[in-house]
KOLTI-215130 format. One record per residue (C-alpha): residue number from 1; x, y, z. Coordinates in nm, 3 decimals, always signed. Layout:
# KOLTI-215130
{i NUM&X X&Y Y&Z Z}
...
***
This chain:
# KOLTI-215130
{i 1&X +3.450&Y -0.633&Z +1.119}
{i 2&X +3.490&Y -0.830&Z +1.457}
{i 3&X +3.334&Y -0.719&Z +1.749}
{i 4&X +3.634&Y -0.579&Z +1.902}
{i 5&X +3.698&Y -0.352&Z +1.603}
{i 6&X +3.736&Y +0.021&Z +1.639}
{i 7&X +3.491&Y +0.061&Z +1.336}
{i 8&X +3.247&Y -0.212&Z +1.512}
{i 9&X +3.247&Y -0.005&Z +1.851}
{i 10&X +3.221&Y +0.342&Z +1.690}
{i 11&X +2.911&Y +0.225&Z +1.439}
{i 12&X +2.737&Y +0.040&Z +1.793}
{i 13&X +2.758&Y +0.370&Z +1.985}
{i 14&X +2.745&Y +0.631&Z +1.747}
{i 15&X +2.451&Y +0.493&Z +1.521}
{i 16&X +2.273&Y +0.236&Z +1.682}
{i 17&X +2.273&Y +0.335&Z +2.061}
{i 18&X +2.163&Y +0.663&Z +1.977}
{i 19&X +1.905&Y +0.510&Z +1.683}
{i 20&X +1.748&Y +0.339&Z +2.018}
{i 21&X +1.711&Y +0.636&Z +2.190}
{i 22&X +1.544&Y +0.789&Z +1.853}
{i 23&X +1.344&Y +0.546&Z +1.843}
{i 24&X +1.230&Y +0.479&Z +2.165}
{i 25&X +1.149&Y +0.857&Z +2.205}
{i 26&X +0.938&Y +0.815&Z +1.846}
{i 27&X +0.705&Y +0.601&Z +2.038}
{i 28&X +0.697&Y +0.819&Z +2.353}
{i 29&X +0.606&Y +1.128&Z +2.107}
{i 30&X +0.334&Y +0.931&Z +1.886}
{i 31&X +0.179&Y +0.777&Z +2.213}
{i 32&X +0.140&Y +1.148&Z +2.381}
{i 33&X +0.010&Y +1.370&Z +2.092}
{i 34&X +0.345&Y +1.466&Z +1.995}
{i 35&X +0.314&Y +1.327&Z +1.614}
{i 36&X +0.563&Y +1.581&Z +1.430}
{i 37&X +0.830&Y +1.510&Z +1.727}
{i 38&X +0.743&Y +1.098&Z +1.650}
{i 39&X +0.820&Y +1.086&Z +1.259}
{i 40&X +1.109&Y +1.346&Z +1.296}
{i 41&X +1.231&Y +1.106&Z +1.567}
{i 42&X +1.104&Y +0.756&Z +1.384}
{i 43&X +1.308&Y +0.884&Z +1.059}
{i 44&X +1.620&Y +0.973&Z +1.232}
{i 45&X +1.621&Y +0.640&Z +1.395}
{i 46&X +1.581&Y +0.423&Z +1.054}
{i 47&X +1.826&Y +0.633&Z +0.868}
{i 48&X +2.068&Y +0.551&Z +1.162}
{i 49&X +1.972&Y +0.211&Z +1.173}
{i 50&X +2.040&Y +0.156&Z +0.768}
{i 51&X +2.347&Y +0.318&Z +0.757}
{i 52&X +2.466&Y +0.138&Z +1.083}
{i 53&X +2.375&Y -0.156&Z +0.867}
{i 54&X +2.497&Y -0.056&Z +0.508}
{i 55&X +2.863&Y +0.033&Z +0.706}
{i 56&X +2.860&Y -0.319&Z +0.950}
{i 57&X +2.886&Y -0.508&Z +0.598}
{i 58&X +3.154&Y -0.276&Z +0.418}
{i 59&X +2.920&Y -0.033&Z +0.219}
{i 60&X +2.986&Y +0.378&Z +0.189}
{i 61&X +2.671&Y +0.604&Z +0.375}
{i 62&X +2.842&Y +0.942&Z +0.243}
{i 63&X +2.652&Y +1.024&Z -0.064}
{i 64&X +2.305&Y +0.964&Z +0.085}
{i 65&X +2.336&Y +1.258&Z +0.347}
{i 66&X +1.953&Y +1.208&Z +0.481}
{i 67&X +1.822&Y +1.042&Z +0.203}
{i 68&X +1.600&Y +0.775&Z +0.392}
{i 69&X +1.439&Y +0.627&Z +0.052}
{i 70&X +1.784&Y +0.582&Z -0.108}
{i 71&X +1.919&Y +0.435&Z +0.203}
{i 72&X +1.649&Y +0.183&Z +0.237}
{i 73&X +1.635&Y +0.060&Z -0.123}
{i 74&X +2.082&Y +0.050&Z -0.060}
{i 75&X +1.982&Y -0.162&Z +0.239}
{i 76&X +1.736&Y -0.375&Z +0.065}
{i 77&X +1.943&Y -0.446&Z -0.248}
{i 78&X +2.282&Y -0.582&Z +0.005}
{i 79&X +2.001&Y -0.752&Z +0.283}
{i 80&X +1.728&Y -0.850&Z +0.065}
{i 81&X +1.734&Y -1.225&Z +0.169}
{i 82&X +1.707&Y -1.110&Z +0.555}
{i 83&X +1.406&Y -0.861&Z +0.488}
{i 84&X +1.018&Y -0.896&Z +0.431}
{i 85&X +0.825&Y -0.741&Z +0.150}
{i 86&X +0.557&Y -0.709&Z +0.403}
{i 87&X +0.459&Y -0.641&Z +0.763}
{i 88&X +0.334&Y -0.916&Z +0.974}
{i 89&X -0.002&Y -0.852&Z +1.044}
{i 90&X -0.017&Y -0.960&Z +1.431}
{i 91&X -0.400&Y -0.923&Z +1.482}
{i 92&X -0.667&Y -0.893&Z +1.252}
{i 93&X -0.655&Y -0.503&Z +1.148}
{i 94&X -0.979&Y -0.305&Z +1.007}
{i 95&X -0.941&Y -0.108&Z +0.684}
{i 96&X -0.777&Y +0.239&Z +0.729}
{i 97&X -0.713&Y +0.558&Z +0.513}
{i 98&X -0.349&Y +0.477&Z +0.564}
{i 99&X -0.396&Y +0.113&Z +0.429}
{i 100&X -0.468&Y -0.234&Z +0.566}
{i 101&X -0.165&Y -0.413&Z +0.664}
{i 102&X -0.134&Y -0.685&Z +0.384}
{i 103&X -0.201&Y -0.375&Z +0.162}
{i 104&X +0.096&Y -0.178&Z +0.172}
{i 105&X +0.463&Y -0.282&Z +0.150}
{i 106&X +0.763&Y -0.159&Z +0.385}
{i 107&X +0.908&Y +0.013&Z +0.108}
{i 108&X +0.560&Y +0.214&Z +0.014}
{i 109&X +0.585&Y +0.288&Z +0.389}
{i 110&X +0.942&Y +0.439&Z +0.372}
{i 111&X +0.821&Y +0.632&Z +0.161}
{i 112&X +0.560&Y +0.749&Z +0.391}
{i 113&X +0.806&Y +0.778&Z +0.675}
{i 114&X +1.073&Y +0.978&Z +0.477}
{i 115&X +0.754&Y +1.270&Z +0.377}
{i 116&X +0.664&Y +1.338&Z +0.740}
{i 117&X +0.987&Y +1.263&Z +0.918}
{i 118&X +1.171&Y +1.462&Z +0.657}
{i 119&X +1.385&Y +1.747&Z +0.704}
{i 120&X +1.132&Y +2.007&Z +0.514}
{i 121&X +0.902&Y +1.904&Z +0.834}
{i 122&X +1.094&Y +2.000&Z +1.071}
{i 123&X +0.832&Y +2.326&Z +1.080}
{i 124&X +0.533&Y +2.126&Z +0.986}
{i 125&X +0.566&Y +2.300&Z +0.608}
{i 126&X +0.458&Y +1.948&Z +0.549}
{i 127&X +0.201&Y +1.856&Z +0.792}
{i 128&X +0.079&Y +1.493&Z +0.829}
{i 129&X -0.149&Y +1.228&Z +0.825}
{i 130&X -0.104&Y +0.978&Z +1.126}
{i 131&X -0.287&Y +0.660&Z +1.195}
{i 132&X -0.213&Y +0.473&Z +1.525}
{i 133&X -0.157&Y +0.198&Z +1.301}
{i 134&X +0.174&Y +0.384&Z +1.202}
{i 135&X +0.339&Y +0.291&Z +1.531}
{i 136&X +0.259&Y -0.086&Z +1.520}
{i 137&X +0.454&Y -0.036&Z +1.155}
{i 138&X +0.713&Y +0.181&Z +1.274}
{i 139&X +0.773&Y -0.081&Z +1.589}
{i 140&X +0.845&Y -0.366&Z +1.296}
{i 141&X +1.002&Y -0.182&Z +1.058}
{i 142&X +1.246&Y -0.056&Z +1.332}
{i 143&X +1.308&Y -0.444&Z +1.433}
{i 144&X +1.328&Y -0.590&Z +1.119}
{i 145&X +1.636&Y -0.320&Z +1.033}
{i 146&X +1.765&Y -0.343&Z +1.335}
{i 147&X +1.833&Y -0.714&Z +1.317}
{i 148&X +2.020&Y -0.664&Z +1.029}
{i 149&X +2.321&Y -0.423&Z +1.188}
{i 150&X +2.583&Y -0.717&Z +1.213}
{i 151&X +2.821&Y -0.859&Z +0.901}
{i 152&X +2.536&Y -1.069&Z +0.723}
{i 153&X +2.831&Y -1.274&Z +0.568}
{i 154&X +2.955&Y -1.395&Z +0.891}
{i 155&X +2.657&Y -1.349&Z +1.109}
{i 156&X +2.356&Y -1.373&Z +0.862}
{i 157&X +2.248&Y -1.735&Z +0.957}
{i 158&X +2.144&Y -1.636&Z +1.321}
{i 159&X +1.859&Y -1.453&Z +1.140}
{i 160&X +1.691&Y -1.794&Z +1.038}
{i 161&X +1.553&Y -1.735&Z +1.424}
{i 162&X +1.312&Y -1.478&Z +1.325}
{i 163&X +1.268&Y -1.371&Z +1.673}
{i 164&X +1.658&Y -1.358&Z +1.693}
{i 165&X +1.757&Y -0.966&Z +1.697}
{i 166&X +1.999&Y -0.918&Z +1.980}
{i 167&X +2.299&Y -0.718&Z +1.884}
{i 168&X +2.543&Y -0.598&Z +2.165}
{i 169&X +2.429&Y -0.617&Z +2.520}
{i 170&X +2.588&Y -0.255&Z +2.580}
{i 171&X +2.270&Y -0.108&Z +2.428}
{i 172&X +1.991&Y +0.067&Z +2.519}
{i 173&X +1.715&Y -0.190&Z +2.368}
{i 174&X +1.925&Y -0.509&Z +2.499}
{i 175&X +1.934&Y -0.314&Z +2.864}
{i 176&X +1.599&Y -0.193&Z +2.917}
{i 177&X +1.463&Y -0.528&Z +2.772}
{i 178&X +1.761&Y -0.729&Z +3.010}
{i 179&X +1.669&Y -0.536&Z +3.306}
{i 180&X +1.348&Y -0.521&Z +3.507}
{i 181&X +1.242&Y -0.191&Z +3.587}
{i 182&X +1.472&Y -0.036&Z +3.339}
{i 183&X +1.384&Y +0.376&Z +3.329}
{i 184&X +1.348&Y +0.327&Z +2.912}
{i 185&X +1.129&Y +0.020&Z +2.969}
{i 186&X +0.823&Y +0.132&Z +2.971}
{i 187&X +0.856&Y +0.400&Z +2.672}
{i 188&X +0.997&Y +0.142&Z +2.478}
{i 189&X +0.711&Y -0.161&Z +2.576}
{i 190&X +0.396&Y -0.009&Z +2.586}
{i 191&X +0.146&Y -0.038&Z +2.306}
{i 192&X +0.415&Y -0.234&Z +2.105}
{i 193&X +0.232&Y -0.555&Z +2.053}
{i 194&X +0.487&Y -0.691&Z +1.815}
{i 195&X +0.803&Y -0.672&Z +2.024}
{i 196&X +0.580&Y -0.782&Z +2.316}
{i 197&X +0.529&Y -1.119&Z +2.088}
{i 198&X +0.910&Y -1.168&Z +1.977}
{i 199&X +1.019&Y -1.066&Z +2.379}
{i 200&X +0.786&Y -1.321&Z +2.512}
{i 201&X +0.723&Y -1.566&Z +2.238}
{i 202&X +0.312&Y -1.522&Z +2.270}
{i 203&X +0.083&Y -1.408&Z +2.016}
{i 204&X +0.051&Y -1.019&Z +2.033}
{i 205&X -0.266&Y -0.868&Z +2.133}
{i 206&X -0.470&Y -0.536&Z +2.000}
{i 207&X -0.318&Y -0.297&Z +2.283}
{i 208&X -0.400&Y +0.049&Z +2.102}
{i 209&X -0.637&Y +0.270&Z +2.143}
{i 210&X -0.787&Y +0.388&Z +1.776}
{i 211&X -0.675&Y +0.730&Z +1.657}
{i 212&X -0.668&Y +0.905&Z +1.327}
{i 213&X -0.457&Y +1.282&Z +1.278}
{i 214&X -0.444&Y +1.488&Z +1.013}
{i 215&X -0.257&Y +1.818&Z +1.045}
{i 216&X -0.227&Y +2.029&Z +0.759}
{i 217&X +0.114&Y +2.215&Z +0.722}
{i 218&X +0.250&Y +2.589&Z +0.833}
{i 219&X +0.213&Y +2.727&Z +0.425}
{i 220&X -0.121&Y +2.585&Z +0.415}
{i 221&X -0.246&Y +2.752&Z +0.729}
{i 222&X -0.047&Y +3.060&Z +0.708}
{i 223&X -0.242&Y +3.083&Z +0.293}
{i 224&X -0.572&Y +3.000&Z +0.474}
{i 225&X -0.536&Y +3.283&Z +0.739}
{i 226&X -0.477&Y +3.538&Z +0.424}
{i 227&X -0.730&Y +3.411&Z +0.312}
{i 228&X -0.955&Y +3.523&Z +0.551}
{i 229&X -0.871&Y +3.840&Z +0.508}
{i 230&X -1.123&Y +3.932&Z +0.205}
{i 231&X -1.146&Y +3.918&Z -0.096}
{i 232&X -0.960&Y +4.255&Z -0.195}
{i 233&X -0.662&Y +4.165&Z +0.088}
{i 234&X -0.589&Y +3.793&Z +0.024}
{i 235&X -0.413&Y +3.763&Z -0.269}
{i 236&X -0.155&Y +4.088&Z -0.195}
{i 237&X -0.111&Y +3.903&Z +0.179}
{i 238&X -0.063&Y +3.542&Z +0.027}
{i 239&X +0.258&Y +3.737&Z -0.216}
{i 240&X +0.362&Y +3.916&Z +0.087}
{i 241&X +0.375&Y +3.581&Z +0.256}
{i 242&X +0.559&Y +3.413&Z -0.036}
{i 243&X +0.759&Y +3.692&Z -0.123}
{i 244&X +0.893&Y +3.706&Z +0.291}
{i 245&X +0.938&Y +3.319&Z +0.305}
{i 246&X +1.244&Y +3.362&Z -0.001}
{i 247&X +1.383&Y +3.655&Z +0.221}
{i 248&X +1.378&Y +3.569&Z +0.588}
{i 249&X +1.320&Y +3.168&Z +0.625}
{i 250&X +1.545&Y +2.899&Z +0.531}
{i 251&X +1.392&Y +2.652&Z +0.311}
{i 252&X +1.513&Y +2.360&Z +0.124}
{i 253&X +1.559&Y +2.376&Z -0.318}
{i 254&X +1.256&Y +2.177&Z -0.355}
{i 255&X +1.037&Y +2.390&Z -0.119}
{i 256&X +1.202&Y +2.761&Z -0.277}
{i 257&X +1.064&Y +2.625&Z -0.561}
{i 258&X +0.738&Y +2.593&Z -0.465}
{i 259&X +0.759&Y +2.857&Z -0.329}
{i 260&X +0.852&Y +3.040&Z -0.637}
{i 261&X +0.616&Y +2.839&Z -0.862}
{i 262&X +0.362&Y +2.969&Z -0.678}
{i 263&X +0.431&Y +3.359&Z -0.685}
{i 264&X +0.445&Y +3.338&Z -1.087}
{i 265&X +0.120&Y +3.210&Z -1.099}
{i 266&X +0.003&Y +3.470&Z -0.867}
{i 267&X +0.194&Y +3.760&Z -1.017}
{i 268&X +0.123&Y +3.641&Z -1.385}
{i 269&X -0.235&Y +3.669&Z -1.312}
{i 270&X -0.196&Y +4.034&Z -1.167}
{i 271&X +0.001&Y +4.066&Z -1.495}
{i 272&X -0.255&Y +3.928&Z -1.725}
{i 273&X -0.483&Y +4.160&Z -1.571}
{i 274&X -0.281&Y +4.487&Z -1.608}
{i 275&X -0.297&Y +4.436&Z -1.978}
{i 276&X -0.663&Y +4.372&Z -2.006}
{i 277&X -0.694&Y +4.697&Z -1.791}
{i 278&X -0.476&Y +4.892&Z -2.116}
***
């Protein structure tokens, strides 16, 4: 595709420019306590990002619907050559529950991504487990995708610059990184050590301030508040709860059946005990 191409200019402003704006508002979200609002975001932007990229070079997106795993390992088998195993660790990171940075690879943290930026979180069913190391990771693994949204075939050997990720000057990331005092600038800038180092060619410094989140998901809490109930009230309220979710909330196969996993266990244990009762 040449850059004049229909395809070129509808892929450009219907995936990327609004995968920047995903993105950028990821980072605004993590950095103000927002956390489920900054993976839903963070996802939506990669999985625009890959497909952008998997399209740009003359690949089909429809089968993978939201599938950000099976996008990424698409992506990595067509752009392997252009793409690290591993993030770049731009200062010398402590240990953390979510892993050290020479400890985990970008596809272990796809994985990650895809769990709490997933559809079945949209109502924290999921819950999370956030690091402020996560953004520094989400910041590369958003550039190092990114980079690769142009025909690799025709284009590929700009990215033997490794600072080289300019696409399109039309979009929100080239703008607000083209023009001083940009309104997106300083969402998209702050905290973001790594960009910092490829925008101004210096060695990126520790600009975060240390935070570790864990928040447990809806089901969870919802089955801990029955709890509380008693001993005599718990169980009938955590059915009730069950039983309600199949009738009056839309969730996806996988969570029905947990969902319904869980009330045979429950109800086969009521059952057990009817019999011993004969």
């Amino acid at each position: 595709m040449t850059e004049q191409d229909p395809k070129t200019v509808f892929i450009r402003t219907s995936l990327i420019r609004t995968a920047d704006h995903n993105y950028i508002l990821s980072r605004h979200a993590f950095l103000r306590g927002m956390t489920l609002d900054g993976f839903w975001m963070a996802a939506h932007a990669a999985e625009k990002y890959l497909k952008a990229s998997l399209l740009l070079n003359g690949r089909d997106t429809r089968f993978f619907a939201h599938d950000l795993v099976a996008l990424w390992k698409a992506h990595a088998s067509m752009a392997d050559g252009f793409m690290p195993d591993r993030f770049v660790e731009p200062w010398k990171a402590s240990k953390t529950s979510l892993d050290a940075w020479g400890d985990q690879t970008i596809s272990q943290f796809v994985e990650y991504l895809a769990r709490f930026g997933s559809p079945d979180n949209r109502y924290q069913l999921v819950g999370y487990l956030y690091d402020s190391i996560v953004l520094q990771k989400i910041d590369q693994l958003i550039f190092f995708i990114r980079r690769t949204c142009r025909p690799l075939a025709e284009e590929g050997q700009v990215l033997r610059d490794g600072r080289a990720w300019r696409i399109w000057d039309r979009l929100p990331l080239e703008e607000c990184t083209s023009k001083e005092g940009h309104e997106l600038q300083s969402f998209f800038i702050e905290a973001n050590p790594f960009w910092a180092s490829i925008l101004t060619a210096q060695p990126a410094a520790t600009p975060y301030r240390k935070k570790f989140v864990f928040q447990a998901g809806s089901l969870q809490i919802a089955i801990a508040a029955a709890r509380e109930l008693g001993p005599d009230r718990a169980k009938p309220a955590v059915i009730d709860l069950l039983q309600w979710l199949l009738r009056h909330v839309r969730l996806s196969r996988a969570n029905q059946g947990k969902v319904r996993r869980a009330l045979r266990r429950l109800t086969a244990a009521d059952d057990k005990g009817s019999d011993a009762d004969r």
